[in-house]
KOLSENU-411220 format. One line per 2 residues: number of its first residue (from 1); their letters; for each residue x, y, z of N, C-alpha, C. Coordinates in pm, whole numbers. Layout:
N
NUM = a = X,Y,Z,X,Y,Z,X,Y,Z ~ ...
***
This chain:
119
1 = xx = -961,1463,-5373,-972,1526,-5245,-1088,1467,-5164 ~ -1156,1460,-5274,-1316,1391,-5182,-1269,1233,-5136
3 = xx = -1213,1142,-5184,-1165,1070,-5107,-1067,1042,-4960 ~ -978,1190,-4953,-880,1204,-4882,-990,1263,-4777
5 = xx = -1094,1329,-4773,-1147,1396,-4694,-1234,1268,-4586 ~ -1331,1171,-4693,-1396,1080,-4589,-1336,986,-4503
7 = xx = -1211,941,-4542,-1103,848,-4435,-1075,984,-4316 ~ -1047,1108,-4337,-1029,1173,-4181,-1145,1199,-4128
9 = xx = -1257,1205,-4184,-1390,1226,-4098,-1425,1085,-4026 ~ -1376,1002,-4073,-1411,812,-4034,-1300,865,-3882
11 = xx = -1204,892,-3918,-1103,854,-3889,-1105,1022,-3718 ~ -1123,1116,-3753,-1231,1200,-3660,-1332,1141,-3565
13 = xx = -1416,1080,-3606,-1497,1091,-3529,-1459,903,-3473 ~ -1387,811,-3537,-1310,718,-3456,-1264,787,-3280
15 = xx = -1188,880,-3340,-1119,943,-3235,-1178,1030,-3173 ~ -1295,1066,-3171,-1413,1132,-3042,-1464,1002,-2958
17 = xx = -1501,875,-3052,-1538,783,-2978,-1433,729,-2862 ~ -1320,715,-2895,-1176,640,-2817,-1202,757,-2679
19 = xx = -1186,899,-2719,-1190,975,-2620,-1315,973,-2517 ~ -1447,920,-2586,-1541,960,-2509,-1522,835,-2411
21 = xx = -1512,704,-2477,-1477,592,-2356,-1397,591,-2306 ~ -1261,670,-2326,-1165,635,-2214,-1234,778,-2087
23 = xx = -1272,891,-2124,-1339,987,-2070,-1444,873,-1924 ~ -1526,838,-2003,-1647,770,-1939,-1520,658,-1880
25 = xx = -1456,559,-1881,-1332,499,-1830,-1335,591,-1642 ~ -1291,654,-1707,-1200,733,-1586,-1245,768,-1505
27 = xx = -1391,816,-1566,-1505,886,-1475,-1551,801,-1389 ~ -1576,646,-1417,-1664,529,-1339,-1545,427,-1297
29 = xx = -1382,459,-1320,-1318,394,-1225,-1294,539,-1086 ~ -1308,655,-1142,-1340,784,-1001,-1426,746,-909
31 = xx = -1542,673,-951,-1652,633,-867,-1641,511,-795 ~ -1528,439,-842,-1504,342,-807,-1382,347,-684
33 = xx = -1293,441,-692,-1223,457,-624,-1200,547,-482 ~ -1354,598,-496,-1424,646,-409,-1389,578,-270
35 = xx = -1374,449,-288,-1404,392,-141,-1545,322,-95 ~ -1551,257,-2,-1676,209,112,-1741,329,155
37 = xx = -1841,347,191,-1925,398,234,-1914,436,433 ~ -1882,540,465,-1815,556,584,-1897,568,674
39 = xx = -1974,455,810,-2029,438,893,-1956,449,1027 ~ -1961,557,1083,-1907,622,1219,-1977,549,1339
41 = xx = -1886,485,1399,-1921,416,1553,-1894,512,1655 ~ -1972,609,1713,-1952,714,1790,-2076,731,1902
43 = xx = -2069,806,2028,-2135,793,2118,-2267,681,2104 ~ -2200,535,2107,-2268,419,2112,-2372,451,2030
45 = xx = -2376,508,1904,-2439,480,1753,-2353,474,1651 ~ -2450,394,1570,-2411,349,1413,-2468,533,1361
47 = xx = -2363,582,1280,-2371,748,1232,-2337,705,1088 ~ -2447,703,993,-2612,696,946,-2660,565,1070
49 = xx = -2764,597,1057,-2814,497,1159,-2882,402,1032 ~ -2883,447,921,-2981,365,797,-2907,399,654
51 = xx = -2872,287,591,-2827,350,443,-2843,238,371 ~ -2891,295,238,-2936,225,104,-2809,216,16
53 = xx = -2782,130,-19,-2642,84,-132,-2701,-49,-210 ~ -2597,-15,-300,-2617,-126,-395,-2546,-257,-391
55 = xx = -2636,-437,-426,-2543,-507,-439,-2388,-500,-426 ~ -2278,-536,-330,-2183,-529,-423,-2088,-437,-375
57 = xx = -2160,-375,-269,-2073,-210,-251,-2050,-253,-92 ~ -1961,-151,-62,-1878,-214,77,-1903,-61,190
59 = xx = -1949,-107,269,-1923,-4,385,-1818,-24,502 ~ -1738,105,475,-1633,85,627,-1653,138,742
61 = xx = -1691,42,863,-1683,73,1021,-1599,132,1095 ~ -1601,284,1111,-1484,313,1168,-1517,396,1365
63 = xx = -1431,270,1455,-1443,339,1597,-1445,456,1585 ~ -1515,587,1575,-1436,737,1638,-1458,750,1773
65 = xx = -1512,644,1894,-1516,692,2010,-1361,655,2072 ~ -1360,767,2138,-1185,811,2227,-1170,686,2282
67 = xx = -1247,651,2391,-1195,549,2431,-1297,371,2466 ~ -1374,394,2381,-1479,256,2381,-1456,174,2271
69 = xx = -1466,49,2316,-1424,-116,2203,-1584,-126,2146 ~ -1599,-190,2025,-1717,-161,1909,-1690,-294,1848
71 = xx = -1771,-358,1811,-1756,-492,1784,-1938,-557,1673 ~ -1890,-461,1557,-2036,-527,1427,-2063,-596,1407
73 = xx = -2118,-669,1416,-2187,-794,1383,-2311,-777,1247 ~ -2342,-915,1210,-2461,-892,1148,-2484,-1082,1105
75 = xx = -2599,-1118,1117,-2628,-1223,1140,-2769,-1272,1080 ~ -2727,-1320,931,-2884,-1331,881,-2924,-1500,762
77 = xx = -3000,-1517,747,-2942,-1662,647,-2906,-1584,518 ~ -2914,-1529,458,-2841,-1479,357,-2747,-1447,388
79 = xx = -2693,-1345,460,-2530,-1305,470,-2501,-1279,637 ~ -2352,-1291,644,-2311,-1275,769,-2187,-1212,804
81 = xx = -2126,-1135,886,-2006,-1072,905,-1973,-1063,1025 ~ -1858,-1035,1103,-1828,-1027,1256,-1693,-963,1231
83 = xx = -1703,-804,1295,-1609,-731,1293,-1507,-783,1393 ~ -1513,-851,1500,-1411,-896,1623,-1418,-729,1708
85 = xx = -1377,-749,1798,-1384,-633,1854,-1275,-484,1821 ~ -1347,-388,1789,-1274,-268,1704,-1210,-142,1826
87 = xx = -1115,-134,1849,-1036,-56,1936,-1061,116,1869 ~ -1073,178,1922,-1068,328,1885,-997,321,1804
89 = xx = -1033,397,1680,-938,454,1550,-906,347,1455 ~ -979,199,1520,-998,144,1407,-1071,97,1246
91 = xx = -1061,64,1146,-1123,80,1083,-1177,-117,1037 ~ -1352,-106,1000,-1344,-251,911,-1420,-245,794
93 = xx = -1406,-304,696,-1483,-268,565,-1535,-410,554 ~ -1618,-402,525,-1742,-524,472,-1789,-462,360
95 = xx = -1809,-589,224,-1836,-597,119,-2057,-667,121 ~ -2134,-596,116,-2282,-675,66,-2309,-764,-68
97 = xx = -2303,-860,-36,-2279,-952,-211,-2444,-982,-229 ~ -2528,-988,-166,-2696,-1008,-169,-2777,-887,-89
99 = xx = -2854,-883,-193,-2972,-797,-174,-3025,-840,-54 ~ -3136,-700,-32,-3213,-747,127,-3217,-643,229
101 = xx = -3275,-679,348,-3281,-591,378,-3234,-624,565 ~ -3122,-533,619,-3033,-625,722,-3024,-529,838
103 = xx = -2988,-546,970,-2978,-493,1038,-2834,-547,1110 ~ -2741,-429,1107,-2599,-464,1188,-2612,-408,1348
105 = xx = -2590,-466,1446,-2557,-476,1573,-2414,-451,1613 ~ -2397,-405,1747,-2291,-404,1793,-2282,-492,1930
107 = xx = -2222,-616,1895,-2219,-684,2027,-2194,-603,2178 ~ -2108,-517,2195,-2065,-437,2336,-2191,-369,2340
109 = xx = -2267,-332,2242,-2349,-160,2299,-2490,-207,2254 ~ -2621,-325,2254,-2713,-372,2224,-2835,-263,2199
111 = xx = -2807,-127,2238,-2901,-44,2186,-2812,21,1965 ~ -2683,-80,1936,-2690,25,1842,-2700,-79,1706
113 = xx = -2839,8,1664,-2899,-62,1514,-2827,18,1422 ~ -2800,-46,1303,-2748,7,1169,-2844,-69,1084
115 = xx = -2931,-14,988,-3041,-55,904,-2956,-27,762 ~ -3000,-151,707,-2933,-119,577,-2988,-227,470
117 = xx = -3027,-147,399,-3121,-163,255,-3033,-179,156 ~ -2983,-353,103,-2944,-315,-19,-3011,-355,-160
119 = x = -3006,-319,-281,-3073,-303,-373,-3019,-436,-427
***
């Protein structure tokens, strides 16, 4: 019996481990499936006007003004992006592949800063 007993305790706690990583699995593709990080173009501001993210992670630009064109830019020797000009209700997602520390513009509206710190 004492033999039959230590193959299901091996064989137990095998199977807490399988569960705990597919558990932890699921949990950090949830986080993953989260999405970009949602930066609102609205009464001619960037809505956070400042956000910290990590390497790697993507924020999406989305027009909510009714009826004004929005056009992101960002322009630096490390990295660069150009939304083209964004029509109400549109959306653009940009990916940060380098650290640093950046400031996005909107070509149409020159008062709107977006500060953004990535790790």
């Amino acid at each position: 019996m004492l033999g039959y007993r230590r193959p299901l305790a091996i064989t137990r706690h095998l199977g807490f481990q399988i569960v705990a990583a597919s558990l932890g699995g699921l949990l950090t593709g949830a986080a993953i499936a989260m999405g970009p990080y949602q930066i609102s173009q609205k009464n001619r501001k960037f809505q956070p006007g400042q956000i910290t993210i990590n390497r790697g992670e993507a924020l999406r630009f989305i027009n909510d003004d009714g009826e004004l064109l929005h056009h992101a830019y960002l322009k630096s020797p490390e990295f660069q992006f150009d939304s083209g000009d964004q029509k109400p209700g549109s959306k653009f997602d940009v990916t940060f592949p380098v650290a640093g520390n950046f400031t996005v513009l909107c070509a149409i509206h020159p008062k709107m800063k977006l500060l953004v710190t990535v790790k």
